[in-house]
Backbone as CSV, one residue per row, in Angstrom:
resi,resn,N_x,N_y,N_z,CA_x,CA_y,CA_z,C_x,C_y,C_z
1,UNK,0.848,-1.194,0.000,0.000,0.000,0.000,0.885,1.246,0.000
2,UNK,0.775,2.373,-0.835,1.252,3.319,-1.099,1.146,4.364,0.356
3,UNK,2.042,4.957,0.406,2.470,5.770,1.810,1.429,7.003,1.491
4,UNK,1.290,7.909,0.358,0.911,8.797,-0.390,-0.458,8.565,-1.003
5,UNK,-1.605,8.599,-0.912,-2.591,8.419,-2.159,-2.843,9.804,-2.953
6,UNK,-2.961,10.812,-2.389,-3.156,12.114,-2.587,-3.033,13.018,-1.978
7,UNK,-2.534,14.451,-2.026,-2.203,15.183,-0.732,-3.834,16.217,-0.681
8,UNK,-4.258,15.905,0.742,-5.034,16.856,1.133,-5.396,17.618,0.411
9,UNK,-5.287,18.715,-0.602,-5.794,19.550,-1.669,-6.023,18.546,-2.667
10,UNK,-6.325,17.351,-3.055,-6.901,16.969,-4.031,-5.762,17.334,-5.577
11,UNK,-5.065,18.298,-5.317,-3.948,18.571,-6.577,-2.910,17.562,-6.606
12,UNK,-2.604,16.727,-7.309,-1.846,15.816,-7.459,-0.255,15.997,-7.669
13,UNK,0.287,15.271,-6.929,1.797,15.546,-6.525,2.723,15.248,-7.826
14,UNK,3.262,15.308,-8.622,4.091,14.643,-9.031,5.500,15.314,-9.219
15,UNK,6.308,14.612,-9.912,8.248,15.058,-9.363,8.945,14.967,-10.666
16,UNK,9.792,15.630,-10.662,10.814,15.667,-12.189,11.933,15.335,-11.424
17,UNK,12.613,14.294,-11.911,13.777,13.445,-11.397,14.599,13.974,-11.801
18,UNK,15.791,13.897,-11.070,16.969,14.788,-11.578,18.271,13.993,-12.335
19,UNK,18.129,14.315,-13.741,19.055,14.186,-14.739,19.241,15.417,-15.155
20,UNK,20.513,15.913,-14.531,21.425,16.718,-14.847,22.942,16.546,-14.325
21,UNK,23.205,15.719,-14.020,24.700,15.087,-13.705,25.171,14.111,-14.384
22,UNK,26.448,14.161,-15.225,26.888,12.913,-15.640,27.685,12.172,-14.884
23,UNK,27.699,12.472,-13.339,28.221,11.248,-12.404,27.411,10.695,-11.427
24,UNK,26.108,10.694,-11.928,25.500,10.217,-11.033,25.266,8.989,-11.903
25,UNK,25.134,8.066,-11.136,24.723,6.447,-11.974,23.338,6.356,-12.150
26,UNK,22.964,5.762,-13.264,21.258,6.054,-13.908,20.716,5.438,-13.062
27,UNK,21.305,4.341,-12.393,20.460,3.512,-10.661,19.929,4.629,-10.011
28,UNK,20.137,5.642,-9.619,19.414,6.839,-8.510,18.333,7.364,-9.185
29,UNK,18.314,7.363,-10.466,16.916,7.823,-10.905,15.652,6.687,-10.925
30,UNK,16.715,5.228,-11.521,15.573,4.415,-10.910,14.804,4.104,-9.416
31,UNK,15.885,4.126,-9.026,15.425,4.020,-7.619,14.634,5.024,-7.011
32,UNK,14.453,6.659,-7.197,13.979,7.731,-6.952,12.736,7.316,-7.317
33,UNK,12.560,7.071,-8.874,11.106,6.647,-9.379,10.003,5.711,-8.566
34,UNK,11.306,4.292,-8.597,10.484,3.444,-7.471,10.021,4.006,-6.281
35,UNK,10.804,4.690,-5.301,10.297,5.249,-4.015,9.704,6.434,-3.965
36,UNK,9.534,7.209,-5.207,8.279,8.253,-5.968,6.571,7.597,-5.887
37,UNK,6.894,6.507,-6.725,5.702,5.596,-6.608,5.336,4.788,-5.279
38,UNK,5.768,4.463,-4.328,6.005,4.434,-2.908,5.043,5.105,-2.327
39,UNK,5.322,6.622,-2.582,5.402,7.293,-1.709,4.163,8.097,-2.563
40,UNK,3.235,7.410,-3.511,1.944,7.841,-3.778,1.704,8.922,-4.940
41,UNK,2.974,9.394,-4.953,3.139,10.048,-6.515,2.641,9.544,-7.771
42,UNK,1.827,10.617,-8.315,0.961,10.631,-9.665,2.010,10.475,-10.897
43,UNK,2.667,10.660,-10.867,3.694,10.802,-12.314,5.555,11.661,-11.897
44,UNK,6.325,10.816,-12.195,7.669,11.481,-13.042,8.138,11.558,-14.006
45,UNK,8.816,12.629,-14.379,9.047,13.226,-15.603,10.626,13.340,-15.373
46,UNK,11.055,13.354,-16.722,12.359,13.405,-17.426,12.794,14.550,-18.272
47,UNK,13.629,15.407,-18.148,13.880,15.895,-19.086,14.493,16.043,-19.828
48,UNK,14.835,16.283,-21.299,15.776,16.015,-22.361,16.405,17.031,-23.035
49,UNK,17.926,17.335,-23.261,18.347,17.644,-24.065,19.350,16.769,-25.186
50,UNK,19.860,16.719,-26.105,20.691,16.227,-27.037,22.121,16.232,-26.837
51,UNK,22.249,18.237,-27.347,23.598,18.112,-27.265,23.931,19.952,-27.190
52,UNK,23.236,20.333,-25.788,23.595,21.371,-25.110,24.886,22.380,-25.209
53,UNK,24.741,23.338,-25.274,25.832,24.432,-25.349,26.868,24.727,-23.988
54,UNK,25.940,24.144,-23.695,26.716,24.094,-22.148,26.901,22.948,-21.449
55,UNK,27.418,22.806,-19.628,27.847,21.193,-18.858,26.131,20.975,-18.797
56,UNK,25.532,19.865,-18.966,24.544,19.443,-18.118,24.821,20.374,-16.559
57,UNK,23.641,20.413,-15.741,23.283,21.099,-14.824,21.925,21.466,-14.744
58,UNK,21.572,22.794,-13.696,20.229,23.302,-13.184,19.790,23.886,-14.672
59,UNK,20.253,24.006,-15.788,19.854,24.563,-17.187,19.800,23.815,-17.640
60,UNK,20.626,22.655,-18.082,20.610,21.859,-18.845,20.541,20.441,-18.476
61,UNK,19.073,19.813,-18.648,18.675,18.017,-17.692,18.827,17.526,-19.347
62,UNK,18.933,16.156,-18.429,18.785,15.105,-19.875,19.715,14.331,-20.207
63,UNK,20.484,13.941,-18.958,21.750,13.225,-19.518,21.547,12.057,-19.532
64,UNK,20.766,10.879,-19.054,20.070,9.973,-19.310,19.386,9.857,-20.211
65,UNK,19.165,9.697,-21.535,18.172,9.631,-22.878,16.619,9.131,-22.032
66,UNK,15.780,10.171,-21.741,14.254,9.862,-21.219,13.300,8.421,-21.176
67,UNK,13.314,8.797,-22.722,12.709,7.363,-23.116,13.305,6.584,-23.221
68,UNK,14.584,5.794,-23.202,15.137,5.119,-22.743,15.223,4.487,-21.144
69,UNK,15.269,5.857,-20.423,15.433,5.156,-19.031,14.289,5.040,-18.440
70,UNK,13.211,5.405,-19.386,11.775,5.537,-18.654,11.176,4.069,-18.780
71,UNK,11.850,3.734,-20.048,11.468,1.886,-20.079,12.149,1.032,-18.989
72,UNK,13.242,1.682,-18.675,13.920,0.802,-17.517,13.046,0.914,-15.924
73,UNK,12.376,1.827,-15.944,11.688,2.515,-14.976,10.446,1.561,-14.543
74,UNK,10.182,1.772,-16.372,8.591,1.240,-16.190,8.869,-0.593,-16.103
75,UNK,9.543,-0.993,-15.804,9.999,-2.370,-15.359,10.338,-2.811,-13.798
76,UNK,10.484,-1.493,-13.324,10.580,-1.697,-11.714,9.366,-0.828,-11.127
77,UNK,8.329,-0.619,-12.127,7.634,0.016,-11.042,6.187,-0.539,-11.989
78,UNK,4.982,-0.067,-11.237,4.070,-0.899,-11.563,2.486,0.121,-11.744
79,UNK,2.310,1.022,-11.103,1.295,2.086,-10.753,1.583,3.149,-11.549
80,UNK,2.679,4.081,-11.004,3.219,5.224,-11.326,3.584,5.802,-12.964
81,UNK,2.996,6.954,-13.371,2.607,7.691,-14.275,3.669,8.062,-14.921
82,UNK,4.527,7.939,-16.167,5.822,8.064,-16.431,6.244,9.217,-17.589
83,UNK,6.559,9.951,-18.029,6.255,10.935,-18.669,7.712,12.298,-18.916
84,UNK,7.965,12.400,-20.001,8.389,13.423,-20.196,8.746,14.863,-20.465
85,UNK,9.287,15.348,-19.448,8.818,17.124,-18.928,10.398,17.814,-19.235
86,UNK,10.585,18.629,-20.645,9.747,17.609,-21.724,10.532,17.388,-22.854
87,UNK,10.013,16.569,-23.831,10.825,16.114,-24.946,11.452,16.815,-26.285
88,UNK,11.878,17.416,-26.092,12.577,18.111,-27.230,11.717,18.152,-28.917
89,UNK,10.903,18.187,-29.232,10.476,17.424,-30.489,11.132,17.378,-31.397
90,UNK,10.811,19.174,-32.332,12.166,18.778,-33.416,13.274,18.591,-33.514
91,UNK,14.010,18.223,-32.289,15.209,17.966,-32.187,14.762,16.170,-32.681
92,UNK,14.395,15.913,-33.184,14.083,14.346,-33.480,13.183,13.911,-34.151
93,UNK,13.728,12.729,-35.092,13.007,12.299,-36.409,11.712,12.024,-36.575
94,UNK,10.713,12.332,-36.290,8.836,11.649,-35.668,8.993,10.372,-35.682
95,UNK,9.122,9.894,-37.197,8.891,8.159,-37.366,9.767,7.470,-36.369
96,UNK,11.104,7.315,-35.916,11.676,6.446,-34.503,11.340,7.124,-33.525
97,UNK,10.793,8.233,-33.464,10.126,8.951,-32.438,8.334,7.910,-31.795
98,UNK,8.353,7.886,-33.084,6.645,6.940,-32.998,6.522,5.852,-32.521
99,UNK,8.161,5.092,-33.148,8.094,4.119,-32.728,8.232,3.774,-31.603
100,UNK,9.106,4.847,-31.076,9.865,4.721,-28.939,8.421,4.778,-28.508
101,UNK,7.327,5.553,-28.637,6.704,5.856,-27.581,5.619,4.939,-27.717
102,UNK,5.366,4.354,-28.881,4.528,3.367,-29.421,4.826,1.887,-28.071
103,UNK,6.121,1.567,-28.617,6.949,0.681,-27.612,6.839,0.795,-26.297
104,UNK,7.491,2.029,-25.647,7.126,2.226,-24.334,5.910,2.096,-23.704
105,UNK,4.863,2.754,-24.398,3.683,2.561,-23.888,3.466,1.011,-23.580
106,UNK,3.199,0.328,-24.445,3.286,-0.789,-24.731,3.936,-1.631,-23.015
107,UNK,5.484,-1.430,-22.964,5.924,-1.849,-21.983,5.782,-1.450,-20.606
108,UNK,5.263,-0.151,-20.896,4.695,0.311,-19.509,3.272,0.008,-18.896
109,UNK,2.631,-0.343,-20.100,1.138,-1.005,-20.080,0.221,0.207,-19.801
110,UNK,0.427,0.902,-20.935,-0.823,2.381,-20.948,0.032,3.431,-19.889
111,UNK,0.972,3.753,-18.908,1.591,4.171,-17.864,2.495,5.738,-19.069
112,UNK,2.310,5.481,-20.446,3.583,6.802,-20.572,2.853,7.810,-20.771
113,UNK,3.069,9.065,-20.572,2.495,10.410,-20.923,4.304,11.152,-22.021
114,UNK,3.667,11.378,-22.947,4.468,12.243,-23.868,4.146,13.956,-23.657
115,UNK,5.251,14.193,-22.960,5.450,15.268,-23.099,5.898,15.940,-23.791
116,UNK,5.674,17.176,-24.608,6.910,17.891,-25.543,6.874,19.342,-25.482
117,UNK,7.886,20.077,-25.832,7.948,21.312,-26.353,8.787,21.469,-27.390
118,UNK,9.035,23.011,-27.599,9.678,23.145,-28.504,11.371,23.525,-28.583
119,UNK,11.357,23.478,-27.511,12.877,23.891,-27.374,13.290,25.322,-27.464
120,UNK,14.457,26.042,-26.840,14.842,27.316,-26.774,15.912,27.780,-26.937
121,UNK,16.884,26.639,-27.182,18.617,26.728,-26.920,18.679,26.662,-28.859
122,UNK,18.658,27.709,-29.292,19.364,27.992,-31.078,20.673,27.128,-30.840
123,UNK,21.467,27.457,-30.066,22.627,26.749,-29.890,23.103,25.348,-30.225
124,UNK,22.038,24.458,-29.759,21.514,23.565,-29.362,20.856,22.992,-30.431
125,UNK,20.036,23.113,-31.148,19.551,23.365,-32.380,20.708,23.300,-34.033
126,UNK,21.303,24.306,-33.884,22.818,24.543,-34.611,23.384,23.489,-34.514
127,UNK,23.773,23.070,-33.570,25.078,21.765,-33.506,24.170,20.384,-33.825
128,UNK,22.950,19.905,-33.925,22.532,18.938,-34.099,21.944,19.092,-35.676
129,UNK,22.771,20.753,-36.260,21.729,20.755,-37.331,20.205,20.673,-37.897
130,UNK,19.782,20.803,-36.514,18.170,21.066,-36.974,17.569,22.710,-36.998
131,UNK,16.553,23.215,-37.507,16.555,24.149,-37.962,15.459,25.124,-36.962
132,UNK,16.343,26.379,-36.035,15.135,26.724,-35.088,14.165,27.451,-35.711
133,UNK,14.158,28.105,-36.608,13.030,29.070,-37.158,11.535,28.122,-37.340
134,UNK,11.912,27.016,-37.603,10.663,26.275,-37.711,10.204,25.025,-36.830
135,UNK,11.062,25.071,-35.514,10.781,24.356,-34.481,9.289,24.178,-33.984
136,UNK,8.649,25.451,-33.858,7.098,25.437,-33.739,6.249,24.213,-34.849
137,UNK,6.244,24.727,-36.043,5.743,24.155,-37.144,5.899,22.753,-37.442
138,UNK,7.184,22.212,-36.956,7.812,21.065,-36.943,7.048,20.003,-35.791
139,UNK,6.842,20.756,-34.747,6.263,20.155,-33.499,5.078,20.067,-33.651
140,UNK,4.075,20.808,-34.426,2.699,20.489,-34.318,2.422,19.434,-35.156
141,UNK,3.649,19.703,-36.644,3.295,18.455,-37.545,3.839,16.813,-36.788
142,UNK,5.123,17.405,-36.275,4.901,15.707,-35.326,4.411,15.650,-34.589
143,UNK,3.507,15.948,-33.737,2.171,15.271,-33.154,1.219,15.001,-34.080
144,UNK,0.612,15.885,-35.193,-0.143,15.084,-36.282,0.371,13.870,-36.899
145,UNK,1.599,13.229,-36.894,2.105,12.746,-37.354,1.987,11.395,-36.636
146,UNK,2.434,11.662,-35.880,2.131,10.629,-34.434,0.632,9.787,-34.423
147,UNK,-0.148,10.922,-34.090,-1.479,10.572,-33.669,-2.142,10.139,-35.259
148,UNK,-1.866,10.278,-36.540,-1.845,9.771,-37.471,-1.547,7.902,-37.511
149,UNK,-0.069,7.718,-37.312,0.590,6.702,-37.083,-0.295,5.699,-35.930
150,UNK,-0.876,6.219,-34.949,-0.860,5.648,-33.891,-2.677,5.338,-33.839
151,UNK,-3.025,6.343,-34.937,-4.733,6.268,-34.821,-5.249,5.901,-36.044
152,UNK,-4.804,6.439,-37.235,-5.269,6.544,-38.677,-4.844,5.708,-39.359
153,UNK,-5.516,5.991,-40.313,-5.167,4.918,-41.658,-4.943,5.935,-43.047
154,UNK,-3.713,5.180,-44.255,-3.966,5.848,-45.222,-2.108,6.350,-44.904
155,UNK,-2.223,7.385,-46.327,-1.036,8.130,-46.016,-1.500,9.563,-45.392
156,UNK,0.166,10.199,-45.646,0.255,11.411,-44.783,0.715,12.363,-45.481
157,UNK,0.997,13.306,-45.573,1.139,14.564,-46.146,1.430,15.820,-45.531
158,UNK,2.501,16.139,-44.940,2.501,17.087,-43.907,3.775,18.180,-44.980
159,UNK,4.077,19.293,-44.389,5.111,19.853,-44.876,6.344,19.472,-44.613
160,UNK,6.536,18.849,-44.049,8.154,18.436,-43.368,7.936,17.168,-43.697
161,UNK,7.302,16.107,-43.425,7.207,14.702,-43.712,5.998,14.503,-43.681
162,UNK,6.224,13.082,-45.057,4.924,12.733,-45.771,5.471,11.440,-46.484
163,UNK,4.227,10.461,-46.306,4.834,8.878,-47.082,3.208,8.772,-47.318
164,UNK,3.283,7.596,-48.653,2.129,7.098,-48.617,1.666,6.043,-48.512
165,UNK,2.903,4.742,-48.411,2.164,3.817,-47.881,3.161,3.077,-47.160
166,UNK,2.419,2.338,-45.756,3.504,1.990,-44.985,2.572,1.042,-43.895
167,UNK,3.120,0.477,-42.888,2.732,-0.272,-41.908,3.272,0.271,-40.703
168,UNK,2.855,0.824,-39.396,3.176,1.122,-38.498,2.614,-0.042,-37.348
169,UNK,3.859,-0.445,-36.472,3.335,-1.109,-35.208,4.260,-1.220,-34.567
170,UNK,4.228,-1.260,-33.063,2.653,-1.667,-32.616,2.009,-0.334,-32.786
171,UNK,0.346,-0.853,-32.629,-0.111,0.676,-32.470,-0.760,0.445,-31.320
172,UNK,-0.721,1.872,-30.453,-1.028,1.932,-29.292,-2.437,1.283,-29.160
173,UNK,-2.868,0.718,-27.553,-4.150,0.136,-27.680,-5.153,0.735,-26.846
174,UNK,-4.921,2.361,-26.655,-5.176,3.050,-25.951,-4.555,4.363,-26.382
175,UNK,-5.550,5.690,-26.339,-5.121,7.090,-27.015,-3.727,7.501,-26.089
176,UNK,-2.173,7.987,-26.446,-1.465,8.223,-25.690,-1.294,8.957,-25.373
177,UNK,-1.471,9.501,-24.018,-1.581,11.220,-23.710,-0.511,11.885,-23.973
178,UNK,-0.826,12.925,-24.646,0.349,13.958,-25.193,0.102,15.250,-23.564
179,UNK,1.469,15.806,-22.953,1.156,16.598,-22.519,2.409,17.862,-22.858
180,UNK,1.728,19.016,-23.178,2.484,20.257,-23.975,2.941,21.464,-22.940
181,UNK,4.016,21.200,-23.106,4.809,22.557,-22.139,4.685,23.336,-22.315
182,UNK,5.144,24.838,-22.018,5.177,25.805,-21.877,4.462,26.972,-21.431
183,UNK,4.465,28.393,-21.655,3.648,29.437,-21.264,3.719,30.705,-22.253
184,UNK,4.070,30.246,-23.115,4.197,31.245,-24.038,2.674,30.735,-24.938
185,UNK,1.933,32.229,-25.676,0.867,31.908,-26.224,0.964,31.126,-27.353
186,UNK,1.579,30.421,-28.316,2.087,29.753,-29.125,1.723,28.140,-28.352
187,UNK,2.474,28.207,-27.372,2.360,26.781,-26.580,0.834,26.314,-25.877
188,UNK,0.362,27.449,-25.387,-0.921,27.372,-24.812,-2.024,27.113,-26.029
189,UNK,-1.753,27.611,-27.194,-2.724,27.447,-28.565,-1.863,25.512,-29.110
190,UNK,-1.074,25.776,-29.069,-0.606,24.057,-28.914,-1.532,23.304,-28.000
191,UNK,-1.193,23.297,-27.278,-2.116,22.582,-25.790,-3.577,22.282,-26.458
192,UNK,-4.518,23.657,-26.525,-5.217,23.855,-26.875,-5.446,22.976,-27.901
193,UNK,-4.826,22.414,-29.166,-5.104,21.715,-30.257,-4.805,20.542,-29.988
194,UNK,-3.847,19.929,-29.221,-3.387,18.750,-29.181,-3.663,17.799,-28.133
195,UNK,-3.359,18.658,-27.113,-2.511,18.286,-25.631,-4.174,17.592,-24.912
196,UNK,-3.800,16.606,-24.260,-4.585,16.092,-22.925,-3.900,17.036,-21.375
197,UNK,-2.697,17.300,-21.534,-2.550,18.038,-20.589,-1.327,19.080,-20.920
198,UNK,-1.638,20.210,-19.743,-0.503,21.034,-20.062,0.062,21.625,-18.849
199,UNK,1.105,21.716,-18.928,1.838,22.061,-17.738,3.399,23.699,-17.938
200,UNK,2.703,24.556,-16.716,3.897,25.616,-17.149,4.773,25.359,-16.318
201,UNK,5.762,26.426,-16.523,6.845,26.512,-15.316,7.790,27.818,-15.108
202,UNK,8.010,27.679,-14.081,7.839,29.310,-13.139,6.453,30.204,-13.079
203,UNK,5.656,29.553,-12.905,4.504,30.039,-12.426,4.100,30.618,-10.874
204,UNK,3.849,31.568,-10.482,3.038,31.874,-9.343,1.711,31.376,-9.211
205,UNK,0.735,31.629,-8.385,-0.389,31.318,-8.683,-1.089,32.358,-9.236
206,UNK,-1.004,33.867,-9.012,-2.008,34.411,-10.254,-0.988,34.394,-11.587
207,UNK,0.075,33.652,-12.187,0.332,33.930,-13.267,-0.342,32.028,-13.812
208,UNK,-0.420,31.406,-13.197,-0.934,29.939,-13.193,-2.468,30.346,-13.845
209,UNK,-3.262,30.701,-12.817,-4.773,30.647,-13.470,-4.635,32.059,-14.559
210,UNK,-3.707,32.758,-14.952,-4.109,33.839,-16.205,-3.866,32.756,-17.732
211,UNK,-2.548,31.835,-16.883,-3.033,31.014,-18.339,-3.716,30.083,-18.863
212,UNK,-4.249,29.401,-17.298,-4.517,28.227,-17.390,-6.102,28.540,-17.709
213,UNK,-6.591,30.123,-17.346,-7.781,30.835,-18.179,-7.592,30.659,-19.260
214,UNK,-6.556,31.407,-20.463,-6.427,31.567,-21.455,-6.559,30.651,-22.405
215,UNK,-5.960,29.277,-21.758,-6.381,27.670,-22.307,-7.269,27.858,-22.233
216,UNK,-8.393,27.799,-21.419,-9.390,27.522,-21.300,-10.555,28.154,-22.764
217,UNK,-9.913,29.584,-22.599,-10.398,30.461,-23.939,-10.585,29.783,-24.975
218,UNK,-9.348,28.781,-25.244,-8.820,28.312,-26.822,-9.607,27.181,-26.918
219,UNK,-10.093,26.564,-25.873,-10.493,24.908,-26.510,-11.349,24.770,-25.164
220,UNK,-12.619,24.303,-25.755,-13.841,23.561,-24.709,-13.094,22.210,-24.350
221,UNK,-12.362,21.595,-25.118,-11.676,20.315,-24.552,-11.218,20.479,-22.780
222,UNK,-11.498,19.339,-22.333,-10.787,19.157,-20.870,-9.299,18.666,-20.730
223,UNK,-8.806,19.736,-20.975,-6.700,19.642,-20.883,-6.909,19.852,-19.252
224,UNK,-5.960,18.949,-19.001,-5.917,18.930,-17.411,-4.780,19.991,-17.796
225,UNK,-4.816,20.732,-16.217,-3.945,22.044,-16.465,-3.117,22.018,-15.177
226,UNK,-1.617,22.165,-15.239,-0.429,22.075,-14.080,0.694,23.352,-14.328
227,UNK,1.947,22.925,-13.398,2.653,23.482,-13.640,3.546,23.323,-13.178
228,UNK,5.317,23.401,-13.004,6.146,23.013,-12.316,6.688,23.572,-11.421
229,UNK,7.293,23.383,-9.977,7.868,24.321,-9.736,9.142,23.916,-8.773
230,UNK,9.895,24.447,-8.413,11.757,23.838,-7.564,11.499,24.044,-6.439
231,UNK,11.826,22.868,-5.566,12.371,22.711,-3.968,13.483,21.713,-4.002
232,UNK,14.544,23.082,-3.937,16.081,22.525,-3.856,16.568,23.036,-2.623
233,UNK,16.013,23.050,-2.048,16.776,23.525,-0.759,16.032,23.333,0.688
234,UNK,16.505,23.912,1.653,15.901,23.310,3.319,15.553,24.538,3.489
235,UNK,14.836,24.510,4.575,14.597,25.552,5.685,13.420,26.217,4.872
236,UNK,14.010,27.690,4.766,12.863,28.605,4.273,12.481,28.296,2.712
237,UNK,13.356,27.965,1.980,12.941,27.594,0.640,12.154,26.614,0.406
238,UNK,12.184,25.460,1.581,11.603,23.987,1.458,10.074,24.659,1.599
239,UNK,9.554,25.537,2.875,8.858,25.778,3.710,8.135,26.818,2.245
240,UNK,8.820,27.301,1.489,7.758,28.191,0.542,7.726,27.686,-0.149
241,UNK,8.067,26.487,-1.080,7.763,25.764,-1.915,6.549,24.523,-1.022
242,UNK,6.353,24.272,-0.408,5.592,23.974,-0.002,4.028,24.698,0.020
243,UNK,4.191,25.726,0.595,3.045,26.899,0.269,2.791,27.306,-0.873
244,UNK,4.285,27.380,-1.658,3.359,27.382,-3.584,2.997,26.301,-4.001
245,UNK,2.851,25.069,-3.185,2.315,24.283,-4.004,0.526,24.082,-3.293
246,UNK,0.599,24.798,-2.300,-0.756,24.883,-1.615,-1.405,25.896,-2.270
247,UNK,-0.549,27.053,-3.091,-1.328,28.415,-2.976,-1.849,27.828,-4.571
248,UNK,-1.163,27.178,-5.193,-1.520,26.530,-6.807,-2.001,25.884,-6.808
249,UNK,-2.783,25.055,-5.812,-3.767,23.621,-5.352,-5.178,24.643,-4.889
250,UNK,-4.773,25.990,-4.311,-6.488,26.241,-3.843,-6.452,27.465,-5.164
251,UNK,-5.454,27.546,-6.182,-5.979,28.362,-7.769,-6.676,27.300,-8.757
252,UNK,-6.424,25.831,-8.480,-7.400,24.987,-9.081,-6.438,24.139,-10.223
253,UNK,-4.956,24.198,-9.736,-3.914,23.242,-10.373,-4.525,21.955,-10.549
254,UNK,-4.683,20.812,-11.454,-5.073,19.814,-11.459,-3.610,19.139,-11.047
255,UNK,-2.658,19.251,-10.913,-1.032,18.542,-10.833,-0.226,19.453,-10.420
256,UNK,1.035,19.562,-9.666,2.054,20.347,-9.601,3.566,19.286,-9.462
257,UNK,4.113,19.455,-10.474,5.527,18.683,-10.343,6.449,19.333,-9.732
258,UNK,7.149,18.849,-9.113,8.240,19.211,-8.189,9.433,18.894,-8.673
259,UNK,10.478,19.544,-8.853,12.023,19.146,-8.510,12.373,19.546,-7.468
260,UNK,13.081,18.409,-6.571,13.777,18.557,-5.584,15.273,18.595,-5.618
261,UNK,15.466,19.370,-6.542,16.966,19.545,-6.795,17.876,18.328,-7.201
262,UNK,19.435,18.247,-6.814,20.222,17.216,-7.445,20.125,16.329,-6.105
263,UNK,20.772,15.048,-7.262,20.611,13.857,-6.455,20.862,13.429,-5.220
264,UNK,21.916,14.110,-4.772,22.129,14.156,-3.223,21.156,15.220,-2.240
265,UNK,20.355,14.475,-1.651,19.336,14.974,-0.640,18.063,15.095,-1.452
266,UNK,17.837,14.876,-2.839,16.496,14.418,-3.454,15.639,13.835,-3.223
267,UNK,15.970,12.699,-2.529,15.012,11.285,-2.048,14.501,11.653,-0.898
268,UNK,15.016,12.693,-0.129,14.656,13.173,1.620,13.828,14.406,1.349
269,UNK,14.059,15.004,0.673,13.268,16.331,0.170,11.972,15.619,-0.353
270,UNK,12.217,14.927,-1.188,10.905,14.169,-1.716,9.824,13.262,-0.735
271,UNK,10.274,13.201,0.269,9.528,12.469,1.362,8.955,13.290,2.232
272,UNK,9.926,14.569,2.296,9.264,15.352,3.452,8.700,16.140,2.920
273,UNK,8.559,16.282,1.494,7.304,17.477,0.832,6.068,16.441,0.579
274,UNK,6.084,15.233,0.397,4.525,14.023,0.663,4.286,14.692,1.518
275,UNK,4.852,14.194,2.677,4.229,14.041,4.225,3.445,15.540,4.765
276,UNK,4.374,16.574,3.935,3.953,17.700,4.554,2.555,18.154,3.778
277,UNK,2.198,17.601,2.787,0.905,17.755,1.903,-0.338,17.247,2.787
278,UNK,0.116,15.880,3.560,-1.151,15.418,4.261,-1.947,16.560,5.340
């Protein structure tokens, strides 16, 4: 029986694991996950970069390939909601893109949430040779692309990629929730078209419900609506991240993900922000 079912506000807990060190051994993220799910948590998230302008760090997560270690994840754990916060899109090809998450799902047994955005590092972009001016455009067509692959029949026809006849599998046996980052109006009109859920970050709580209104504007659809926010530290920082996650639970957050900073003292931070929810 899970330590955690839900914290007191009904807003659901969940945690962004920390990949941003390349000396930490990918065991601490599994293990974090497992005792995430433990400890009654709704979902962890991963985040991804490629091939950063800078060291991995508090800017730059992702040194573990996501979907990769999220399959290793979803093998030691059994409940818990697995998901990437978030996936880089056009930094990556759709079609082996379709296929990872096709797969994962699959091995996680309905458990993955696809997260994506669009990315912000030109830098970043440049060295992998993909092209930022059309990162937006690129990202909406791979989710059509996707949910094509994964739902439809027939060929495809998009501006960036298009085939017309082909076999895709597995195909999911269940719709796979896409959930869309950001806070910029571009991303929120994303959400709006695509997304089952959306989640910002660096949010307050009146900057939380101005957008999570503004979604609301764009699409009668029910996008569950979140946002992320950091407890890396003790004392007074622990103690107000705690309260923003109360003050974003009574603005009507459906989720709030947490990072608890790097891997050393993560797993203790993460226990004592549960407990303090009850």
């Amino acid at each position: 029986m899970s330590e955690l079912t839900e914290p007191m506000t009904g807003t659901r807990l969940q945690v962004v694991l920390p990949d941003e060190s390349p000396r930490m051994p990918p065991r601490v993220l599994v293990d974090l996950g497992v005792r995430a799910e433990e400890l009654g948590v709704d979902t962890v998230w991963l985040p991804d970069h490629l091939l950063p302008p800078a060291p991995y760090g508090t800017t730059f997560g992702g040194v573990y390939e996501p979907l990769v270690t999220l399959s290793y994840l979803a093998a030691r754990t059994e409940r818990i909601r697995l998901g990437t916060s978030v996936l880089v899109a056009p930094l990556r090809d759709p079609f082996p893109l379709a296929k990872q998450v096709a797969t994962l799902d699959a091995l996680a047994e309905g458990r993955f949430v696809l997260g994506v955005g669009t990315g912000w590092s030109r830098e970043e972009f440049d060295a992998v040779g993909s092209d930022f001016t059309t990162r937006g455009a690129r990202t909406d067509e791979t989710l059509r692309l996707l949910r094509h692959l994964f739902e439809g029949e027939g060929a495809f026809h998009g501006r960036f990629h298009s085939y017309e006849h082909g076999v895709f599998e597995p195909r999911p046996t269940r719709r796979v929730p896409v959930m869309v980052g950001g806070t910029s109006e571009r991303a929120l009109r994303r959400a709006a078209e695509f997304a089952d859920a959306w989640q910002g970050v660096g949010l307050d709580s009146e900057g939380f419900v101005r957008a999570r209104n503004r979604l609301r504007e764009l699409t009668p659809r029910p996008v569950s609506a979140g946002t992320r926010l950091s407890c890396a530290g003790e004392g007074g920082e622990f103690d107000h991240a705690v309260g923003m996650f109360r003050e974003l639970a009574a603005a009507g957050a459906d989720a709030v993900a947490v990072w608890f900073g790097d891997a050393e003292g993560f797993g203790g931070r993460m226990e004592r922000f549960a407990a303090a929810l009850r």
